[in-house]
C-alpha positions in Angstrom: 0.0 0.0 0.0 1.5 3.5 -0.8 0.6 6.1 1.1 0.3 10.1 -0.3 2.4 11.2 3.0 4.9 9.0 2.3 5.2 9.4 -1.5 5.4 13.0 -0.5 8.1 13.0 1.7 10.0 10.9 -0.6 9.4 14.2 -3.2 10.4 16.4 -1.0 13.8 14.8 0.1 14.4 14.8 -3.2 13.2 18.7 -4.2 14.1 19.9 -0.9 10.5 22.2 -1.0 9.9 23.2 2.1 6.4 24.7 0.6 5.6 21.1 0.1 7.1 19.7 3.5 4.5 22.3 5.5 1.9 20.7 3.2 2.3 17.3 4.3 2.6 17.9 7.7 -0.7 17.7 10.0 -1.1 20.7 12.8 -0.4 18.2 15.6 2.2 16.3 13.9 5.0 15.0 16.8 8.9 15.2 16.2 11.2 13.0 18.1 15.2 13.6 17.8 17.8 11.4 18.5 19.2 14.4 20.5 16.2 15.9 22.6 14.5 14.1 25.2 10.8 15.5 24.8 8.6 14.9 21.7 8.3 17.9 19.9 5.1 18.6 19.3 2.5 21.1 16.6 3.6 21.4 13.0 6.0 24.5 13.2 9.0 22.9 15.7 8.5 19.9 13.3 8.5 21.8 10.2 12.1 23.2 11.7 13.6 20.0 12.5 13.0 18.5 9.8 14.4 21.0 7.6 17.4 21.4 9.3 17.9 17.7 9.8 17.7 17.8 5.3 20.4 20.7 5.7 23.1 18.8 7.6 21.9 15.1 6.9 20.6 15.5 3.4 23.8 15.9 1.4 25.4 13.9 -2.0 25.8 10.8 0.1 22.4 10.7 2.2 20.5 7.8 0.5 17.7 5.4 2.0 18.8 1.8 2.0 15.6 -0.3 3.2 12.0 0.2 3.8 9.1 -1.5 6.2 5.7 -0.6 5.5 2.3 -0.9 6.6 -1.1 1.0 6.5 0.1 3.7 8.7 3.1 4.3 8.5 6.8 3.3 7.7 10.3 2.8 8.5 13.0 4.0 6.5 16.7 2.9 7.2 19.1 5.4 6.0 23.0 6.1 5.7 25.4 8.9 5.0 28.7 10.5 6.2 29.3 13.4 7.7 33.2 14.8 8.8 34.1 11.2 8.4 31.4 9.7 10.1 29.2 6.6 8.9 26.2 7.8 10.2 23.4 5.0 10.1 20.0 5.9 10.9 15.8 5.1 10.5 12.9 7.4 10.0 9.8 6.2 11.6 7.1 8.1 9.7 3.6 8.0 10.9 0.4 9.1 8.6 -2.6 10.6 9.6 -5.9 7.7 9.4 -6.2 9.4 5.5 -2.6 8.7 4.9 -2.4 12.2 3.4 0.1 13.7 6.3 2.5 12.9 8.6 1.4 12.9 11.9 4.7 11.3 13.8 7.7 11.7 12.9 10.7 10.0 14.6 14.5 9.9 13.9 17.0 7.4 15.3 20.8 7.3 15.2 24.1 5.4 15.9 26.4 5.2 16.3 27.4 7.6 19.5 30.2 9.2 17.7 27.3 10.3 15.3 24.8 11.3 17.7 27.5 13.9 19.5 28.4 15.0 15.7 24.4 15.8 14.8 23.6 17.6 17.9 26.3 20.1 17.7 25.3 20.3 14.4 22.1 20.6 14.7 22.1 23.0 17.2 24.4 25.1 15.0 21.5 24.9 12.3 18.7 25.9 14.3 20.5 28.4 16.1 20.7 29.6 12.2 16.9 29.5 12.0 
């Protein structure tokens, strides 16, 4: 089953419209970072974390390397170096009932070494914002 959330975040990764990115996302949509302890919660703090996570993760080498999937939602393992680092991650994405926008949106990392890289990082790219 493909979802319209999903096939849209997969055209915006790709076109980097962050016109398109506020689209999908629903009003209460939830962010959780590798990095913060508390989910982040309403469209506009995810809407900034996920635009600066596509600034410092989202270069030449980001690419997504498997996929689980089911009617609401999916996983999407990705890789990509940064400074040096192999950083190896997943995307837990989470439609609304509809499927037409992301609701929950969570990001997971490892190893450490890349965790300590993306919050300074991070921080310097919201800091920006």
């Amino acid at each position: 089953m493909t979802l319209p959330a999903i096939d849209g975040w997969r055209a915006y990764m790709e076109s980097h419209d962050t016109k398109a990115l506020w689209a999908l996302l629903d009003e209460d949509a939830v962010f959780e970072s590798p990095v913060v302890h508390t989910p982040q919660r309403g469209r506009e703090i995810t809407f900034k974390y996920l635009v600066g996570a596509l600034s410092v993760l989202g270069g030449e080498g980001f690419r997504y390397t498997r996929e689980w999937a089911n009617d609401s939602g999916v996983v999407l393992e990705f890789e990509t170096e940064i400074q040096g680092i192999t950083i190896n991650g997943v995307d837990l994405i989470e439609c609304t009932p509809d499927g037409q926008r992301i609701s929950h949106f969570k990001v997971m990392i490892r190893p450490l070494k890349a965790i300590n890289l993306l919050h300074r990082l991070m921080g310097e790219q919201l800091a920006k914002a």
